[in-house]
Backbone as ProteinMPNN parsed JSONL, in Angstrom:
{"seq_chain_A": "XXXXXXXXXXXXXXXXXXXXXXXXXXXXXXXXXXXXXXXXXXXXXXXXXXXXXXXXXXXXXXXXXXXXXXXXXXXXXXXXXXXXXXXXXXXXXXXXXXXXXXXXXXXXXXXXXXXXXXXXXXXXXXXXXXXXXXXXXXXXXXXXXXXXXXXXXXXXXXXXXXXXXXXXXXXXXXXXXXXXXXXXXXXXXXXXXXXXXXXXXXXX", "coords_chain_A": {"N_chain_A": [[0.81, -1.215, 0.0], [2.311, 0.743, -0.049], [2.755, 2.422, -2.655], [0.655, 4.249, -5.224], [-0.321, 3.487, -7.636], [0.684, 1.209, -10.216], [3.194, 2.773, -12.107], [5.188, 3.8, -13.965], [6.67, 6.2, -13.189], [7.669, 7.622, -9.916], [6.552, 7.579, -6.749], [6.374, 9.695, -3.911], [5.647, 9.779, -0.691], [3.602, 12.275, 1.636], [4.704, 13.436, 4.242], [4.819, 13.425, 8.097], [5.536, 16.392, 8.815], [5.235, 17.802, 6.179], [2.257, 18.483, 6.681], [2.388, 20.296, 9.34], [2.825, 22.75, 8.796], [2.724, 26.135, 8.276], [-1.085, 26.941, 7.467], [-1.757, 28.201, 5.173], [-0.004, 28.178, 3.339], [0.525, 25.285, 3.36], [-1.631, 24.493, 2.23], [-1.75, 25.516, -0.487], [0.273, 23.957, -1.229], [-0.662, 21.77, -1.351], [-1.752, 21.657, -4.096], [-1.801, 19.495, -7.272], [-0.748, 17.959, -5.44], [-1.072, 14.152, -5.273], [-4.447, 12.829, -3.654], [-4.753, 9.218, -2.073], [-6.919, 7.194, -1.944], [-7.715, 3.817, -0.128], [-8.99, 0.917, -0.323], [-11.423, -1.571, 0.076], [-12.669, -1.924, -2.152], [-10.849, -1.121, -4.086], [-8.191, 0.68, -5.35], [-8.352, 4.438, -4.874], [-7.562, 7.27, -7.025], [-6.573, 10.77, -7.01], [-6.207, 14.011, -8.072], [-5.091, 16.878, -6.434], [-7.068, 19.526, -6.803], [-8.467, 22.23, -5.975], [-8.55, 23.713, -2.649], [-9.331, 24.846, 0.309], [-8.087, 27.264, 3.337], [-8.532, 26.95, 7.132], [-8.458, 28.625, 9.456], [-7.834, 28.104, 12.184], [-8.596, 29.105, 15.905], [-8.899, 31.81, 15.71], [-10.694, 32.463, 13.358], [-13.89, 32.589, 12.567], [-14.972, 31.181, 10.816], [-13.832, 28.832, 11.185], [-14.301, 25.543, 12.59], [-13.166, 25.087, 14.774], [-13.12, 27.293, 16.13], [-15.408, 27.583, 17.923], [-14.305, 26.393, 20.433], [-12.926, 23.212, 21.731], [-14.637, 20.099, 20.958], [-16.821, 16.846, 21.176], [-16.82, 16.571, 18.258], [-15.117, 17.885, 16.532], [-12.319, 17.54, 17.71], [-10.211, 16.145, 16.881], [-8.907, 18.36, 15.231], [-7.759, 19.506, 17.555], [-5.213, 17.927, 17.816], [-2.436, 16.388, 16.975], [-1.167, 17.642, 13.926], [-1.332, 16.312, 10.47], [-2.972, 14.936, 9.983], [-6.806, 13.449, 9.292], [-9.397, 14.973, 9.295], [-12.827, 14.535, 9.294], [-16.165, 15.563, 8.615], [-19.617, 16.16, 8.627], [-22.149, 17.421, 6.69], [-25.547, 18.915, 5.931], [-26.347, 16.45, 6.834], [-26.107, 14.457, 5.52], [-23.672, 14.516, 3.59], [-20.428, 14.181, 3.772], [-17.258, 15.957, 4.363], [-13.568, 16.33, 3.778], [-10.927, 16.795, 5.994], [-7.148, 17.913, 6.049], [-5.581, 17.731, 9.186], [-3.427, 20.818, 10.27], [-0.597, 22.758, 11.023], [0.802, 23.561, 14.294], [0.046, 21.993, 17.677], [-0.752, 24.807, 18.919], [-2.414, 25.609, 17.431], [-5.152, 24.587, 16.197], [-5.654, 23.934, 13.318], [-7.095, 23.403, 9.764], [-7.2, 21.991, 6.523], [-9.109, 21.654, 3.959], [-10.252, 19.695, 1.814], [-11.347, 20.351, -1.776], [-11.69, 19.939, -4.207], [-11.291, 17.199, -6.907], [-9.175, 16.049, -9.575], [-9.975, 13.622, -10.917], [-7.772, 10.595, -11.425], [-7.089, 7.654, -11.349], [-8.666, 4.558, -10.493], [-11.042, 4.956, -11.44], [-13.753, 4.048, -12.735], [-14.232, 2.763, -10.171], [-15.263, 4.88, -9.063], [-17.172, 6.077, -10.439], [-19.226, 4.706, -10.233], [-19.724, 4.444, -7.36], [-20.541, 6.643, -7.414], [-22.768, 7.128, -9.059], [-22.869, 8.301, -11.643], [-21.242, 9.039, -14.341], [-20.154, 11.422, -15.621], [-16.833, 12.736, -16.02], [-15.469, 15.432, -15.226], [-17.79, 16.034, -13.025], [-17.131, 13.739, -11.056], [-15.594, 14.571, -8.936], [-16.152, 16.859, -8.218], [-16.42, 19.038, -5.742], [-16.792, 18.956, -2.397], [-18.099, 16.722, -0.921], [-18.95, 15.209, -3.045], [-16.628, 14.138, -3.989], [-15.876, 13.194, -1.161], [-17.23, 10.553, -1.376], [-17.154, 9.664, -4.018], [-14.495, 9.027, -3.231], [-14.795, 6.773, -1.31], [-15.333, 7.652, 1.332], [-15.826, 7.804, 4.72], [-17.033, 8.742, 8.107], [-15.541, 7.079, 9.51], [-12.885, 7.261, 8.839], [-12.063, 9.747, 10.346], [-9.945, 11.051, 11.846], [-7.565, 9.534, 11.784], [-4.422, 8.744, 10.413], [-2.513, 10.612, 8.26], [-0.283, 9.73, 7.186], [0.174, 6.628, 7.565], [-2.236, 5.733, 7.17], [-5.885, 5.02, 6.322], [-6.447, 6.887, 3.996], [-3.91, 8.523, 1.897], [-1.625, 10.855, 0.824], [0.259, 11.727, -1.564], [3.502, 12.762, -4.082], [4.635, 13.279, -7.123], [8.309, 11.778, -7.69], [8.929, 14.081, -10.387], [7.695, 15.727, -10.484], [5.409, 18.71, -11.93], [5.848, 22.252, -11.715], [3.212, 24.036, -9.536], [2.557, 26.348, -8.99], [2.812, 28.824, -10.234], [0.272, 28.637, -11.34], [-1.737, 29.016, -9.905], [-4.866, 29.672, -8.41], [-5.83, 32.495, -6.206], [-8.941, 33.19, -4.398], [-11.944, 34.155, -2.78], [-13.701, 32.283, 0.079], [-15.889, 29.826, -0.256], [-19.23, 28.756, -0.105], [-20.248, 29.123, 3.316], [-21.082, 31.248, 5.829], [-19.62, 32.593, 7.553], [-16.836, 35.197, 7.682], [-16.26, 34.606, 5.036], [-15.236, 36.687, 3.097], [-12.391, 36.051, 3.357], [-9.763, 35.449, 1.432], [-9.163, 32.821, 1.001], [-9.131, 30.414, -0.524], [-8.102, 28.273, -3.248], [-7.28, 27.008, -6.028], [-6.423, 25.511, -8.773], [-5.462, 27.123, -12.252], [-8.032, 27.322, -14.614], [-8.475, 24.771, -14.555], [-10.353, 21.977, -15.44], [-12.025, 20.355, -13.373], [-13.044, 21.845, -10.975], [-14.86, 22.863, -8.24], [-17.841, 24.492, -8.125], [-19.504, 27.776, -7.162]], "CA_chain_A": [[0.0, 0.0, 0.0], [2.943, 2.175, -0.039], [2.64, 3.362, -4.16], [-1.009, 4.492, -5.254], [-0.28, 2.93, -9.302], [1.878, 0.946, -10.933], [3.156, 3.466, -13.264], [6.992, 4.211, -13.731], [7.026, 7.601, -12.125], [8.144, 7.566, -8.624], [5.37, 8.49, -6.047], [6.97, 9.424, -2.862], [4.151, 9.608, 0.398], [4.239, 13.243, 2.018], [5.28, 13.247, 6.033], [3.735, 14.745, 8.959], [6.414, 17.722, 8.473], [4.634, 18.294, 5.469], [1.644, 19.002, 7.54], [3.12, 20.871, 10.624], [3.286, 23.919, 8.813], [1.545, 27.125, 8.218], [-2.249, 26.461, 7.139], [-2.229, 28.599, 4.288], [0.932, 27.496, 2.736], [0.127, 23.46, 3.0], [-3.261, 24.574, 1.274], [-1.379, 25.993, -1.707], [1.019, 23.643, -1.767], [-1.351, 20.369, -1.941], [-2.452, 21.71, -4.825], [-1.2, 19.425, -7.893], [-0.646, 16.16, -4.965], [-2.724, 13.101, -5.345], [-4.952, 12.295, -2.971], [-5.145, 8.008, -2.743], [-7.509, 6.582, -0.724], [-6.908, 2.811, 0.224], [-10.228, 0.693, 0.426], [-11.698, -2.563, -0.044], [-12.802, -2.207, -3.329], [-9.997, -0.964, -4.486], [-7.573, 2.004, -4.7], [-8.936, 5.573, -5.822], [-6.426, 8.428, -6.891], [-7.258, 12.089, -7.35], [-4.718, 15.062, -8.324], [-6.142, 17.661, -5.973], [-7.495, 20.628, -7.845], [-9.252, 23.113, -5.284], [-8.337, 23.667, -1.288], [-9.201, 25.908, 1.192], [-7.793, 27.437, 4.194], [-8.878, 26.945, 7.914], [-7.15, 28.891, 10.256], [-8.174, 28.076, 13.686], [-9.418, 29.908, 16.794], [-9.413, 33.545, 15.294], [-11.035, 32.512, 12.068], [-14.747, 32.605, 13.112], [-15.105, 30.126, 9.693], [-13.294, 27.348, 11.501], [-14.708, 24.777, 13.312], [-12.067, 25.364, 15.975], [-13.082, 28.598, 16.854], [-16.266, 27.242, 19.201], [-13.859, 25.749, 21.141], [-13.028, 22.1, 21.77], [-15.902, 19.587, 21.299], [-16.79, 15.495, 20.763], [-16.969, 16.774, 16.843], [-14.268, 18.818, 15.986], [-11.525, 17.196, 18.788], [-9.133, 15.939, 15.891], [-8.193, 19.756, 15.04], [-6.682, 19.993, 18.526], [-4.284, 17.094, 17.667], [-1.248, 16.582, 16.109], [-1.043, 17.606, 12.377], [-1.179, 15.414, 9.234], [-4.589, 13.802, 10.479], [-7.861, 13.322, 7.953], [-10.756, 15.466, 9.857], [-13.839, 14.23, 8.403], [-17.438, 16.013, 9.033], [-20.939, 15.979, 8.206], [-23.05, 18.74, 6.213], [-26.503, 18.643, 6.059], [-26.77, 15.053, 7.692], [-25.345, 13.59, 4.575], [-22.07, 14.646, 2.97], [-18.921, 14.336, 4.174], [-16.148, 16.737, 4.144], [-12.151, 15.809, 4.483], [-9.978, 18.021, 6.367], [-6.476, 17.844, 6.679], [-4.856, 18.999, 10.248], [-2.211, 21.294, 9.7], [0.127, 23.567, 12.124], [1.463, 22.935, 15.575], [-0.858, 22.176, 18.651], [-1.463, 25.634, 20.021], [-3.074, 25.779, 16.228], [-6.341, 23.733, 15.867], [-6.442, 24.667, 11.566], [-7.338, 22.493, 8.568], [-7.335, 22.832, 5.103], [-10.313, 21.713, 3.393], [-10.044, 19.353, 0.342], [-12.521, 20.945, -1.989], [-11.972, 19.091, -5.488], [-10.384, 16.301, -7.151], [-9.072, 15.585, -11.228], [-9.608, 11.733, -10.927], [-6.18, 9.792, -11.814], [-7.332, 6.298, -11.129], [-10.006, 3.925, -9.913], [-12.51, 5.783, -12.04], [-15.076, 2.805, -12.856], [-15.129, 2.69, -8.753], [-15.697, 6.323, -8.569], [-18.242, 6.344, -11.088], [-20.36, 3.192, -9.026], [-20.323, 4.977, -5.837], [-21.286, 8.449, -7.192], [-24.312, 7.234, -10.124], [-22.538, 9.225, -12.481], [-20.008, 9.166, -15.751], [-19.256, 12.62, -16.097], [-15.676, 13.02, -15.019], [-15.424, 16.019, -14.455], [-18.443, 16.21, -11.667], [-17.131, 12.619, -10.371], [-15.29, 14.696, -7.566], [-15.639, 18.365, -8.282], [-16.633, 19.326, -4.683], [-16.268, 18.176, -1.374], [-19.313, 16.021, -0.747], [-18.714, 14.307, -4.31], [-14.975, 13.726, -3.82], [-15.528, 11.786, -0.525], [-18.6, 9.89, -2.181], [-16.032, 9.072, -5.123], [-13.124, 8.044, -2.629], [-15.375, 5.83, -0.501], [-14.913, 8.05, 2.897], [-16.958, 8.398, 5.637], [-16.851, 9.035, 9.556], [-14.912, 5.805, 9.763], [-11.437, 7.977, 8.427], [-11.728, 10.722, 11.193], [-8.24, 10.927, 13.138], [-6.381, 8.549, 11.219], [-3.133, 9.287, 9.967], [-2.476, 10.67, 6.686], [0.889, 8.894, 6.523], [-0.09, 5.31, 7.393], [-4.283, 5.179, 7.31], [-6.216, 4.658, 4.714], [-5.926, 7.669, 2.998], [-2.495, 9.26, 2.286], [-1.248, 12.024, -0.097], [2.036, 11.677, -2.723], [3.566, 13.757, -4.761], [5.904, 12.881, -7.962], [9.521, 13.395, -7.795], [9.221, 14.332, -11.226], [6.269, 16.64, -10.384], [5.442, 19.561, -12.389], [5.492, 22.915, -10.76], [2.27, 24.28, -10.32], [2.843, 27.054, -8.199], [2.603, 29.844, -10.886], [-0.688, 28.472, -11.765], [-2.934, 28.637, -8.67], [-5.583, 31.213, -8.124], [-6.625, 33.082, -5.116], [-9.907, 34.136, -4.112], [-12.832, 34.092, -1.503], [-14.03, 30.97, 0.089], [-17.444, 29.451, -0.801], [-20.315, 27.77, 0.878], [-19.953, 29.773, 4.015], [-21.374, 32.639, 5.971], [-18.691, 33.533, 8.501], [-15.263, 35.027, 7.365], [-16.868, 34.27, 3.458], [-14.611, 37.376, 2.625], [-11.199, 36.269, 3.432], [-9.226, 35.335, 0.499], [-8.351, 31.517, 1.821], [-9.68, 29.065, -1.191], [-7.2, 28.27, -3.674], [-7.42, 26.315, -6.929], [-5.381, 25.272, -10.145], [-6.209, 28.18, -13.098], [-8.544, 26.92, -15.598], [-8.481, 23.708, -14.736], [-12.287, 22.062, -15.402], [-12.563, 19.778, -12.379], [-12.892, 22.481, -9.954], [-16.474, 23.159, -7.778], [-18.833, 25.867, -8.783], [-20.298, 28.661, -6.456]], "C_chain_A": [[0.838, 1.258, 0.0], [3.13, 3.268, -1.463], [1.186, 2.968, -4.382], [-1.117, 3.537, -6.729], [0.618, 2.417, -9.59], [1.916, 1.365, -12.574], [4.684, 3.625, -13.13], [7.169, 5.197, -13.241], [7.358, 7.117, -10.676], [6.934, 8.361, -7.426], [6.565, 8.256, -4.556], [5.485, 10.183, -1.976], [4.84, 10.881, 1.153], [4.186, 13.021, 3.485], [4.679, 13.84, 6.611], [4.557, 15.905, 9.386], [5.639, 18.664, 7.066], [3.004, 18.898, 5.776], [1.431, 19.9, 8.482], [3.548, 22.283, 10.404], [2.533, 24.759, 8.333], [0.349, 26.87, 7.68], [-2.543, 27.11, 5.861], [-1.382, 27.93, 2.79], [0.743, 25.818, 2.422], [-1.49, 23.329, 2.048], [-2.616, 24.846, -0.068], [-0.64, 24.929, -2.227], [0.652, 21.496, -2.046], [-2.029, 20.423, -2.849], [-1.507, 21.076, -6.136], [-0.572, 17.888, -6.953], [-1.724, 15.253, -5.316], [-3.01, 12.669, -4.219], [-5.193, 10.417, -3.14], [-5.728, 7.778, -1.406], [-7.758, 4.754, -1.281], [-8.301, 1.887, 0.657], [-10.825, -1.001, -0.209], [-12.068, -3.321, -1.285], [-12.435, -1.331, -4.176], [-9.284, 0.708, -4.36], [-7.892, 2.998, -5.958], [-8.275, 6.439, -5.749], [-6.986, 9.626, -7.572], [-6.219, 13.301, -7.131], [-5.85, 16.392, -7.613], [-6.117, 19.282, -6.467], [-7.931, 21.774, -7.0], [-9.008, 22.646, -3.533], [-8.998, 24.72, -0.8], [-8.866, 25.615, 2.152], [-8.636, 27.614, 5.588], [-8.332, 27.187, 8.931], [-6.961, 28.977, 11.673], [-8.5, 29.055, 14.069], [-9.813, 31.352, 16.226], [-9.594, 33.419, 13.915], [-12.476, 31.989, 11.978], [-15.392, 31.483, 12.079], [-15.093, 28.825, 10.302], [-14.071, 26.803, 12.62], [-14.276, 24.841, 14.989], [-12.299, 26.629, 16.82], [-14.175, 29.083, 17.986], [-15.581, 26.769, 20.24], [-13.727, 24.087, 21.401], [-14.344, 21.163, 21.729], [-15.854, 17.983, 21.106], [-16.327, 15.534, 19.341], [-15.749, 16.786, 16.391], [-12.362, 18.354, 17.233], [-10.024, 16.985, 17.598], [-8.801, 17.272, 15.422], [-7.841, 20.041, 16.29], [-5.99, 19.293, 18.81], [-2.876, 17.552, 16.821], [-2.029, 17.128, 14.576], [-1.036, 16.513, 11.762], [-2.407, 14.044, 9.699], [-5.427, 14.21, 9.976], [-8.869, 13.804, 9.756], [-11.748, 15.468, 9.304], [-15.206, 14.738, 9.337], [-18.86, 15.76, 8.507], [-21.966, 17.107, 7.672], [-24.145, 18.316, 6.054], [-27.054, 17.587, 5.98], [-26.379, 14.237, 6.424], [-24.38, 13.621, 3.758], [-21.245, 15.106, 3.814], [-17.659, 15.247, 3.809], [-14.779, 16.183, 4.39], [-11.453, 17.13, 4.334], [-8.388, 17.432, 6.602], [-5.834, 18.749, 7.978], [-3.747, 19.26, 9.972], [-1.888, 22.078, 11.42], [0.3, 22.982, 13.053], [-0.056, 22.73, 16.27], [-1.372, 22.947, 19.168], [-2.85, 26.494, 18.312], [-3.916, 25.12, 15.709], [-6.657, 24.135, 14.469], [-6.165, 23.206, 11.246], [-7.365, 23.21, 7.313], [-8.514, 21.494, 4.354], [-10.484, 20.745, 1.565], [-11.37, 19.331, -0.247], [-12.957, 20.216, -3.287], [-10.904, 18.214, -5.977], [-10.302, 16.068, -8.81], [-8.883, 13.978, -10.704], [-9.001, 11.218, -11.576], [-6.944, 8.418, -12.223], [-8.252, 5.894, -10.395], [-11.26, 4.321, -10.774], [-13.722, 4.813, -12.224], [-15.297, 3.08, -11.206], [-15.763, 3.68, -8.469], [-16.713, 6.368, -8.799], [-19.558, 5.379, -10.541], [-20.802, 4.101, -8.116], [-20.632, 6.297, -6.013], [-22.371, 8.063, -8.057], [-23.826, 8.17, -11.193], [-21.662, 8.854, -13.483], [-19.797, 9.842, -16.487], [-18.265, 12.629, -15.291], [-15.613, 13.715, -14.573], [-16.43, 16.491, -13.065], [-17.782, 14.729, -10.889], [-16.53, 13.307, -8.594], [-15.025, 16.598, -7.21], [-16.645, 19.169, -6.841], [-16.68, 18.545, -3.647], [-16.985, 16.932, -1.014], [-19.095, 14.956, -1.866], [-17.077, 14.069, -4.184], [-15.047, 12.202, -2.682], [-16.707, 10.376, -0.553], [-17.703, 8.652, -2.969], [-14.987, 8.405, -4.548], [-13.848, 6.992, -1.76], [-14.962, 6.399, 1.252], [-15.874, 8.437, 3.615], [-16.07, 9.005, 7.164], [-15.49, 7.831, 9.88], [-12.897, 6.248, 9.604], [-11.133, 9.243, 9.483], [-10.774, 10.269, 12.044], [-7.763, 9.823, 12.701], [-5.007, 9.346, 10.418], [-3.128, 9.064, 8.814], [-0.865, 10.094, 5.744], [0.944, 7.146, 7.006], [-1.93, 4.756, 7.676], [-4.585, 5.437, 6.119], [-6.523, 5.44, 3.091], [-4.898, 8.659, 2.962], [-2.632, 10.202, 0.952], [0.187, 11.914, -0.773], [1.832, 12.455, -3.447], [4.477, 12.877, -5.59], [6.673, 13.063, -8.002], [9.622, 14.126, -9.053], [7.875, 15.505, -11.543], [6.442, 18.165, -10.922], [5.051, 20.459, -11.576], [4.458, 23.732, -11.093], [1.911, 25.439, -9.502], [2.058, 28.731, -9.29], [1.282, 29.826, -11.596], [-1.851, 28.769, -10.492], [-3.752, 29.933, -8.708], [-5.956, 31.326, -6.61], [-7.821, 33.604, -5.04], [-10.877, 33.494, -2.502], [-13.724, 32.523, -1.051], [-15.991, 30.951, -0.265], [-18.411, 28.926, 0.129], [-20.171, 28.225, 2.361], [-20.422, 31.275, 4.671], [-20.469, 33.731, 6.944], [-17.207, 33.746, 7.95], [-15.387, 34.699, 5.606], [-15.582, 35.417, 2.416], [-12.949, 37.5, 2.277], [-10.654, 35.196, 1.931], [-8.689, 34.274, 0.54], [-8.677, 30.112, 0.488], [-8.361, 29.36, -2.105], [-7.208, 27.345, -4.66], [-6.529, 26.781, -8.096], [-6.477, 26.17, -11.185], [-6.698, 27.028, -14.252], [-8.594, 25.48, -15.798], [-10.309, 23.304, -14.325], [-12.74, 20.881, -14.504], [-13.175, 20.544, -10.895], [-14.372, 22.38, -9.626], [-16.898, 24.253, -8.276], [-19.282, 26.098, -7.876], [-21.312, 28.053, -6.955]], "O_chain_A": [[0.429, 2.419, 0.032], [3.488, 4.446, -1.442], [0.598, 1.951, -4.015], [-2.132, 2.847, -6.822], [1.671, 2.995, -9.32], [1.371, 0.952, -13.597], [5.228, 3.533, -12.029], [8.206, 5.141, -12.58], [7.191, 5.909, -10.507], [6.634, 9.555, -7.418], [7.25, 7.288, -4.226], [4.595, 10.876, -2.468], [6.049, 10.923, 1.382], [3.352, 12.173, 3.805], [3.964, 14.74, 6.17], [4.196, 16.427, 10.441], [5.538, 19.89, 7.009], [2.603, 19.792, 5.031], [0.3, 20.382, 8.557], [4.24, 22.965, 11.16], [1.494, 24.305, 7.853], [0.745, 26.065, 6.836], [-3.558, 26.699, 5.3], [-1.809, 27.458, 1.737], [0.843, 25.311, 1.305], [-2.111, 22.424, 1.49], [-3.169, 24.169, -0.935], [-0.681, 24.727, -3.441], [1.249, 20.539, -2.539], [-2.951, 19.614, -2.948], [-0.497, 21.739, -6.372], [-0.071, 16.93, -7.541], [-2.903, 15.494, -5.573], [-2.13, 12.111, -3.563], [-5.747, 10.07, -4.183], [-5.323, 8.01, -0.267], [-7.929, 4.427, -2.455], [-8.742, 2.027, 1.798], [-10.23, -1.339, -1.233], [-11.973, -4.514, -1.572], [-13.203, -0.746, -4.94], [-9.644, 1.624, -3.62], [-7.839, 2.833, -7.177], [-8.043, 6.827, -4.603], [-7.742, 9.549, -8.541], [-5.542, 13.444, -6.113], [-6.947, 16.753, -8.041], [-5.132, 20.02, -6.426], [-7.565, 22.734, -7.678], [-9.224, 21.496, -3.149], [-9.264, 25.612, -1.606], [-8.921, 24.448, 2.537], [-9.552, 28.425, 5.445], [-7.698, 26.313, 9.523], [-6.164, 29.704, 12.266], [-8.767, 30.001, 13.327], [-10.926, 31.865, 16.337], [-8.874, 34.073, 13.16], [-12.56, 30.933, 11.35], [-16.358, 30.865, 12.525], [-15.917, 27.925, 10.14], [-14.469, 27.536, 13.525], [-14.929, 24.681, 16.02], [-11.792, 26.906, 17.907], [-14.188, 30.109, 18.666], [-16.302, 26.661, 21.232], [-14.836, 23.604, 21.174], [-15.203, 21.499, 22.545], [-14.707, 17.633, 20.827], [-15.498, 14.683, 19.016], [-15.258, 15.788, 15.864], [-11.44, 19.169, 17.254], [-9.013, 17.686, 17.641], [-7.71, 16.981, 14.932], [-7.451, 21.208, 16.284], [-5.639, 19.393, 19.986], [-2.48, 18.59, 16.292], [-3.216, 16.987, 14.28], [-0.72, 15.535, 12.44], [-2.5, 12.817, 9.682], [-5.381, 15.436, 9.88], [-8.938, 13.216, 10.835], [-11.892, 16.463, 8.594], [-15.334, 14.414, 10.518], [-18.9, 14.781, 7.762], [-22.609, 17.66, 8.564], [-24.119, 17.088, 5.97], [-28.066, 17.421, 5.299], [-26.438, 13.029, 6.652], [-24.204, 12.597, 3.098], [-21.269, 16.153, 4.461], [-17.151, 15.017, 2.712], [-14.772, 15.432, 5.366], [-11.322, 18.001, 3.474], [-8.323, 16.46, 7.354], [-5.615, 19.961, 7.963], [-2.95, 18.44, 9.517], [-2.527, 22.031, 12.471], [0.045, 21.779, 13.006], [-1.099, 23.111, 15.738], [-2.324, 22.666, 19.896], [-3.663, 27.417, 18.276], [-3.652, 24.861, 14.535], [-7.759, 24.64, 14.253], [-5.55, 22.294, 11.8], [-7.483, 24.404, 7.037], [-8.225, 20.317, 4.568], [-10.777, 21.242, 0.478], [-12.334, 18.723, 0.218], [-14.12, 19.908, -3.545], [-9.745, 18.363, -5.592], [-11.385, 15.899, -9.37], [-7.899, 13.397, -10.247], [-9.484, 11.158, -12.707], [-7.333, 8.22, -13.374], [-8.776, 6.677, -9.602], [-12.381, 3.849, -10.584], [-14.738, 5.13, -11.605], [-16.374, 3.559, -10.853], [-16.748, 3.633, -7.732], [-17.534, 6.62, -7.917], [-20.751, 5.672, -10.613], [-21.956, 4.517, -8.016], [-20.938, 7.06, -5.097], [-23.286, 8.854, -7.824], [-24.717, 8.912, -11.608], [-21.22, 7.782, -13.069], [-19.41, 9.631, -17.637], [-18.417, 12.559, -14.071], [-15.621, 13.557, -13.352], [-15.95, 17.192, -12.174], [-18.168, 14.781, -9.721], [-16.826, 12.849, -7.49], [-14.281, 17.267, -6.493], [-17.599, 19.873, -7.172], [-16.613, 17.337, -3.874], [-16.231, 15.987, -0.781], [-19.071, 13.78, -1.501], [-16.923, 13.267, -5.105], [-14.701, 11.033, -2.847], [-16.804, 9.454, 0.257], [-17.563, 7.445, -2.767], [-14.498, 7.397, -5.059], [-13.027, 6.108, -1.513], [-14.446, 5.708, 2.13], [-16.705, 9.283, 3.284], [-14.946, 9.495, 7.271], [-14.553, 8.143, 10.615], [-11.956, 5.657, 10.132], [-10.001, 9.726, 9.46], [-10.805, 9.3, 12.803], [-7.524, 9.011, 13.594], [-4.951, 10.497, 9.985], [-3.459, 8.048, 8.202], [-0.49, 10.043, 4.573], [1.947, 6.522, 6.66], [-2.492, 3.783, 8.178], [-3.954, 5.886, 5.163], [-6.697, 5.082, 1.927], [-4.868, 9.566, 3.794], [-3.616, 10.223, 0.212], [1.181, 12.117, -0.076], [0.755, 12.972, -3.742], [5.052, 11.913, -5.085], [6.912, 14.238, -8.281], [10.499, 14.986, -8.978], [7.36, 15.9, -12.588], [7.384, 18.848, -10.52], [4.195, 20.187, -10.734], [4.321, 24.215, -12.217], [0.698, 25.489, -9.299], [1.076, 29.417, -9.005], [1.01, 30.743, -12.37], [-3.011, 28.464, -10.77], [-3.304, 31.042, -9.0], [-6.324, 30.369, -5.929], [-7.922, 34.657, -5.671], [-10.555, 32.739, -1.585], [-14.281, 31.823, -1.896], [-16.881, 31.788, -0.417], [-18.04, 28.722, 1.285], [-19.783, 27.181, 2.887], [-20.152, 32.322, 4.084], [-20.501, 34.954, 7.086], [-16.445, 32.797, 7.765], [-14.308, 34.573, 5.026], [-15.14, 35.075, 1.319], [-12.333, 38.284, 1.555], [-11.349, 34.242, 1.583], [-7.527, 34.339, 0.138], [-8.395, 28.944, 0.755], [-7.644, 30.342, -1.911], [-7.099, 26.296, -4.026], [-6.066, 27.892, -8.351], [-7.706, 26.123, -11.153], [-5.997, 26.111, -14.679], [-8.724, 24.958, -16.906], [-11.126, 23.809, -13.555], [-13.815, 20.364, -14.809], [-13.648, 19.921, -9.945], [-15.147, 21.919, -10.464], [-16.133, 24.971, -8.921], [-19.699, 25.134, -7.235], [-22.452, 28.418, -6.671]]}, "name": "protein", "num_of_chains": 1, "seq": "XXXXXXXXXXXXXXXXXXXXXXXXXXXXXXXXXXXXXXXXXXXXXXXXXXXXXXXXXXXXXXXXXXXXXXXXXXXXXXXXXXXXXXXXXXXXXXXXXXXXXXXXXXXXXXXXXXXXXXXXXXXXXXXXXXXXXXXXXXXXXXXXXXXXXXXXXXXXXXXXXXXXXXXXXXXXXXXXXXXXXXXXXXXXXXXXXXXXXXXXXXXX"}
């Protein structure tokens, strides 16, 4: 389970250093990794296209910023841990935790370009348009097969991890900035972050 494809490229699995650091920066810079999630009927890979930022306690957005709860407890853990939630009693969100401990943030995986698995994707979403198979958060963890069952597992040995290629193109000069979505608190701050013109992304 340690390579997502057997493809000749080199996938190397990112660390919980790669986590552990500023919340805005690990949002930008998982943009262009693949997400693989690791599951029974079989393995599903997704080049992640769209993030946002979650920046703990003084970011009235974040989950974190009610204070500790049964829910939300995995954002006052270590870093590089899958925070998975619930939106209107039936879609799932995946968060990764980022920053140190006195920093309860996440970043928000918002969309996915599906790599691999696609027949499974397309089963568990009713669909065979690609590009909606994972173009928002709710349809991503639909498409990867994730539920409640992935909250506080580790994103470097649980069942869903994150690689990058060493031969990975840089995609840095491509990303856009703007205002986050779906959201009424903090809606203004400039924290979402997606690959330009690429047509997997979510729609306002």
């Amino acid at each position: 389970m340690e390579q997502p494809v057997a493809r000749k490229e080199e996938w190397a699995l990112l660390q919980k250093e790669f986590y552990a650091r500023d919340t805005v920066k690990v949002a930008k810079e998982l943009l262009g990794k693949y997400m693989v999630s690791f599951s029974e009927q079989g393995i599903t890979v997704g080049k992640v296209v769209e993030t946002e930022a979650y920046l703990g306690k003084t970011d009235p957005a974040c989950h974190s910023a009610r204070g500790k709860t049964s829910k939300n407890e995995v954002m006052f853990g270590p870093a590089g841990r899958a925070y998975v939630y619930i939106i209107y009693g039936i879609h799932y969100c995946f968060n990764v935790t980022t920053g140190d401990l006195n920093t309860p943030a996440a970043v928000l995986i918002r969309a996915l370009e599906p790599i691999e698995g696609i027949e499974i994707m397309e089963r568990r979403r009713g669909c065979k348009k690609i590009t909606e198979l994972c173009s928002g958060p709710g349809k991503l963890t639909t498409a990867m097969g994730i539920s409640m069952n992935e909250n506080g597992k580790s994103l470097v040995s649980g069942p869903v991890r994150f690689f990058t290629k060493n031969q990975e193109k840089k995609e840095s000069r491509l990303i856009v900035t703007t205002t986050r979505i779906g959201i009424s608190k903090a809606a203004d701050l400039p924290l979402r972050f997606y690959l330009k013109q690429n047509p997997y992304i979510s729609r306002p």
